[in-house]
C-alpha positions, 0 to 999 in steps of 0.5 A: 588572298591579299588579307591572308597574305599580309596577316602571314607577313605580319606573323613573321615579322613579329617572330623576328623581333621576339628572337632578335638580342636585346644588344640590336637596336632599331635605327634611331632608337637608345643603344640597349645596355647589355649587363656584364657577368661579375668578374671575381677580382683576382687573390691577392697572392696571384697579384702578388705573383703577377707583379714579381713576374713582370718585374722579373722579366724586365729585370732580366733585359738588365742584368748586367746592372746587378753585377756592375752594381756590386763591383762598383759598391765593393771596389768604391768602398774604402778606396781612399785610405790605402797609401798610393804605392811606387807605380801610382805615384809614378802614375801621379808624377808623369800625369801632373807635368805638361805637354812639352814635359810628358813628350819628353818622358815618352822619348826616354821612358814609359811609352808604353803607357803613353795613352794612360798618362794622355788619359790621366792628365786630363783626368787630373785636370777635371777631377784633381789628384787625390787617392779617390781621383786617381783611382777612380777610372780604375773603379769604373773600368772594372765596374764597366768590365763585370757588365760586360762580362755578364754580357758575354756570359749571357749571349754564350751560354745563359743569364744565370751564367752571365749573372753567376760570372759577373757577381764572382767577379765583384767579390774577388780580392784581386778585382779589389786590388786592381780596381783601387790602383791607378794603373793601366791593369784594370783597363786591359781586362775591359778591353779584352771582354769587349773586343771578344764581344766584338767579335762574336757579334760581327761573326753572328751578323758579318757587316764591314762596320763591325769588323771596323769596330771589331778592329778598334776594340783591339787596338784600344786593347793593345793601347792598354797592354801589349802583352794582352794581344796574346788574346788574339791567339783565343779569338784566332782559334774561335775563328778557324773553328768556324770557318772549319766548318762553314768555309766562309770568308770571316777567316779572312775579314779577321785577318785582315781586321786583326792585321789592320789593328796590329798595324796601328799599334806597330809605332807604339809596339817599336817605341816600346821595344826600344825602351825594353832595358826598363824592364831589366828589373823583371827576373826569369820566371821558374816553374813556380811562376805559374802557380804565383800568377794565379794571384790576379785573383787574390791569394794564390790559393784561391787562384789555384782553386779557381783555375782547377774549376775552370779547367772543369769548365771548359770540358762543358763549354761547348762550341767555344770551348776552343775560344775559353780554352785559348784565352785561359791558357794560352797567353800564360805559356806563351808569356813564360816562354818569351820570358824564359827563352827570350833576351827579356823577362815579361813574366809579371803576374798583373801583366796577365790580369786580362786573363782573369774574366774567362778564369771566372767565366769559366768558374761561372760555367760549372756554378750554374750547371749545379742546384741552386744550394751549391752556388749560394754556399760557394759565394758564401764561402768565398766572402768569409774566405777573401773578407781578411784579404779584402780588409788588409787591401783596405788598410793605410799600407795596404798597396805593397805596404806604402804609408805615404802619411805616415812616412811624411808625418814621421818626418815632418815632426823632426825636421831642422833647418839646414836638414836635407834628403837623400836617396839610393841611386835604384828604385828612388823615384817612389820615396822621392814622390811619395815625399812631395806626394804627401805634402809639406812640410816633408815635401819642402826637405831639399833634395841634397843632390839634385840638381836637375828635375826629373821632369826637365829631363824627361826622367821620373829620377832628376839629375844628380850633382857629380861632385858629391862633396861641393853639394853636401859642404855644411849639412849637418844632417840627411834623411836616407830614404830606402824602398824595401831595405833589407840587411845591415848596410843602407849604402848597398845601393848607392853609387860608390862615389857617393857612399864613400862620402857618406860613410866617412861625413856621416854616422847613422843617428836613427832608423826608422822603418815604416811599411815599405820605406825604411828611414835613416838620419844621417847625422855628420861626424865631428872632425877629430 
């Protein structure tokens, strides 16, 4: 029994073995190698597609990267040539003085653009004061505004809106115009996308160092441009849509936090009231105004173009159709309102130029709800369409048509000794700093009457001598420099004192028109 007994155990464990994977080992024994089925290797058309695809999707973390790609390309390009026009070279003469000097100039003038001067002094202490530098920080707010643009295009509606929005932006005339300008406009559109940023995301996840942030963001948008708190009105509207719907307290954190930046900006805001007189110069806008503001895109035509595709898009914009609607059309009414019924006009049309990323959002919208072939021929047709506007923004006079060089160089080559300048008693800074802007020996002609500099005295014009006879006893000639003349009499704009002197001592030799200064020499009569 116990033999038979054994045998059977024997049999069962030799059943085992032989049923048991080749991949089990005994205890001890080598690790059996277990021999791997042959894998085809992929086509290479599918390792093609593979690799686009993951390069695809991590490209579409960073989108904003294209657009801010372009913008930057397109507005760098050519930023050099243009001749700086009135308002950068006033740009230029307030940032070039000291401390002492620009504290002065903020009691008189120009309070407003009090942080742009503080920014610009320091930026022309690293980087110097040519064209390029100058307009640099322009080219880069702009720049950092197609990303942000992209950005809010993204989180409201897609990255195809994002993308499509951002890109048009690059390609407008008017970003163009405004990126190649050393002026505070371009700023005030950065600010304007990011403090709407700001604000969807502290609505989206409420923290109190959002709101805080959010805060911020306004009061650097009202630094730049206190025209563009009006913007508030857009972000009041998308705010009381949600609490219409939800009751919840963000209405009350907004108000406080808009409140809080309103309170910030209040000195700024007061100072500036003071000094509304420098604005004497801006007329009463008329119905036409509306259509002319259009022109923060490039050719009115084409704002007017855009503006109707936009209205288009706000119908498709859903639940922030209130917030695009508000921010499109809102600031503008109110604007032409204060102007028109107000003691003073604000109506200028580049004060608005912070309406113009929700104007190409929008546009942007309608695009991306279209087959692919319809945007494509769109860009297309916009590129061949802005391209001459683009090249004119580029040439030597092409900022309100200043020619800074050739007005010095026309003067430099007929200058003689004893020669003196002399300027209209309105609109004179910006021959007077186009002058020594542009460098010797045009720079180095007297001013005839000055007596004062401007930064002495805290003005961008110096203090001219009373006594108009004294100052101008034996110079035998004077160069005349007029901005936008038009007419027959170069003396309309002079005080009546001084053109009664000018025009018995002195007979017109020659004139000379170049861009936007008109040139005569004074040449003193021969006493009879």
């Amino acid at each position: 029994m116990r033999i038979s007994r054994s045998l059977v155990l024997l049999a069962l464990n030799l059943q085992k073995k032989a049923v048991m994977p080749t991949a089990v080992k005994a205890e001890g024994a080598r690790p059996a190698r277990v021999s791997r089925p042959v894998q085809e290797s992929a086509p290479p058309r599918d390792r093609v597609h593979g690799w686009a695809g993951n390069h695809v999707r991590r490209l579409q973390r960073y989108y904003w990267i294209i657009p801010a790609t372009i913008t930057f390309a397109v507005t760098f390009i050519g930023a050099a040539r243009p001749s700086l026009w009135g308002d950068e070279l006033a740009t230029w003469s307030a940032a070039r003085r000291s401390w002492s000097q620009l504290w002065r100039l903020f009691d008189h003038m120009d309070v407003v653009f009090a942080p742009y001067y503080i920014f610009m002094h320091g930026w022309m202490w690293l980087f110097g004061n040519s064209e390029l530098a100058l307009r640099m920080p322009s080219i880069l707010a702009v720049t950092v505004t197609a990303a942000l643009l992209s950005v809010l295009g993204h989180r409201l509606f897609s990255t195809r809106v994002g993308l499509f929005a951002g890109v048009l932006f690059s390609v407008l005339p008017g970003v163009s115009r405004t990126g190649q300008d050393a002026r505070i406009a371009a700023f005030s559109a950065m600010f304007a996308v990011l403090a709407t940023l700001a604000l969807l995301a502290v609505l989206d996840a409420p923290r109190w160092w959002r709101w805080l942030m959010y805060s911020a963001s306004v009061v650097a948008l009202g630094a730049t441009s206190l025209i563009a708190l009006l913007l508030l009105a857009a972000h009041g509207a998308l705010v009381a849509q949600r609490w219409w719907v939800t009751r919840h307290r963000q209405l009350a954190w907004w108000l406080a936090s808009a409140a809080g930046a309103l309170l910030v900006l209040s000195p700024l805001a007061y100072l500036g009231h003071q000094q509304v007189g420098q604005l004497t110069w801006v007329p009463k806008p008329g119905w036409a105004a509306f259509p002319d503001a259009f022109g923060i895109a490039g050719p009115v035509a084409l704002g007017c173009a855009l503006f109707a595709v936009g209205l288009v898009g706000i119908k498709r914009a859903g639940r922030v159709r209130g917030l695009l609607a508000a921010w499109l059309l809102v600031p503008p009414v109110l604007l032409y309102c204060i102007s028109l019924f107000g003691p003073q006009s604000y109506w200028v049309a580049r004060y608005m130029y912070f309406v113009l990323p929700v104007l190409v959002l929008l546009v942007a919208l309608v695009l991306a709800s279209m087959n692919v072939r319809y945007p494509a021929i769109f860009f297309v047709v916009l590129v061949l369409f802005a391209a001459p506007m683009h090249t004119a923004i580029r040439s030597d006079a092409g900022h309100y048509s200043f020619n800074g060089p050739a007005v010095a160089g026309y003067v430099s080559s007929r200058l003689q000794p004893g020669d003196v300048a002399l300027f209209a008693d309105q609109s004179s800074a910006d021959p007077r700093n186009l002058l020594r802007y542009y460098g010797p020996p045009a720079s180095e002609l007297p001013d005839g009457l000055a007596i004062k500099s401007a930064a002495e005295i805290g003005r961008l014009v110096p203090k001219e001598c009373v006594d108009v006879t004294r100052c101008l006893a034996g110079v035998p000639r004077a160069w005349l420099f007029l901005r936008y003349f038009s007419g027959n009499d170069p003396f309309y704009r002079i005080l009546p004192a001084k053109k009664s002197f000018l025009r018995e001592n002195f007979a017109i030799a020659h004139t000379q028109k170049i861009g936007a200064i008109t040139v005569f020499l004074l040449e003193r009569r021969i006493a009879s």
